[in-house]
C-alpha positions in Angstrom: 12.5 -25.8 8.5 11.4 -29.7 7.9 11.1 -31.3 4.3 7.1 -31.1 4.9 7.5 -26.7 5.4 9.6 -26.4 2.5 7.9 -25.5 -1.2 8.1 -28.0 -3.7 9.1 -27.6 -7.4 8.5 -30.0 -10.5 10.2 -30.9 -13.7 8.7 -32.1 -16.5 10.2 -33.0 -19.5 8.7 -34.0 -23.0 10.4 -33.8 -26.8 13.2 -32.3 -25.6 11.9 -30.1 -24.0 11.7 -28.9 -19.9 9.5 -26.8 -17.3 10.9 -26.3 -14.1 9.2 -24.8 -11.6 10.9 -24.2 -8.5 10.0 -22.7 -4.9 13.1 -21.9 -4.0 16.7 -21.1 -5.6 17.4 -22.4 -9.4 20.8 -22.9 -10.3 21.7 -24.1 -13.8 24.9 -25.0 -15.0 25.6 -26.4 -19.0 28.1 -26.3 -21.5 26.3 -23.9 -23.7 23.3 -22.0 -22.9 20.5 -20.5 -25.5 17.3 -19.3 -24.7 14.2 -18.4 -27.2 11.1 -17.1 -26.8 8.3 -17.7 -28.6 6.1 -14.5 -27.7 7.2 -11.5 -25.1 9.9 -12.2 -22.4 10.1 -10.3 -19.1 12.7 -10.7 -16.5 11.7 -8.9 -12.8 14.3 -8.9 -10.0 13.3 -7.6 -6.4 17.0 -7.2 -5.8 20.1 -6.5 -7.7 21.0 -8.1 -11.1 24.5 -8.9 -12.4 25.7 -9.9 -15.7 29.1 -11.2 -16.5 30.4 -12.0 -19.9 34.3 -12.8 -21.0 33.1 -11.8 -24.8 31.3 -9.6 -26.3 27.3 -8.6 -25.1 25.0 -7.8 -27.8 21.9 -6.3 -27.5 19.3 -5.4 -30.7 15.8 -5.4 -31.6 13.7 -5.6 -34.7 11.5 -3.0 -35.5 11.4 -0.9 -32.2 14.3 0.9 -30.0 16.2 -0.7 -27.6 15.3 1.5 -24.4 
């Protein structure tokens, strides 16, 4: 596959602040990682997801069950 067949992402950064929007793969590697959402958050996988921690994995909600 050439450069010209391949999708293109962007990254745009303002304030502090990034949106990536990528074609392909995503990899992202840091020191420290949090993420917050402003709003709902939905995370889909078409194939098989894995989670790995070396401490302790905490899951809890406000106001409704954690299903």
């Amino acid at each position: 596959m050439s450069d010209s067949e391949t999708l293109k992402g962007i990254l745009l950064s303002c304030e502090g602040r990034i949106l990536v929007k990528a074609g392909e793969k995503m990899y992202i590697e840091t020191g420290a990682y949090n993420q917050a959402v402003n709003g709902n958050y939905e995370l889909d996988a078409t194939g098989s997801y894995t989670a790995a921690a070396a401490g302790t994995v905490s899951i809890s909600s406000t106001g409704s069950d954690v299903k």
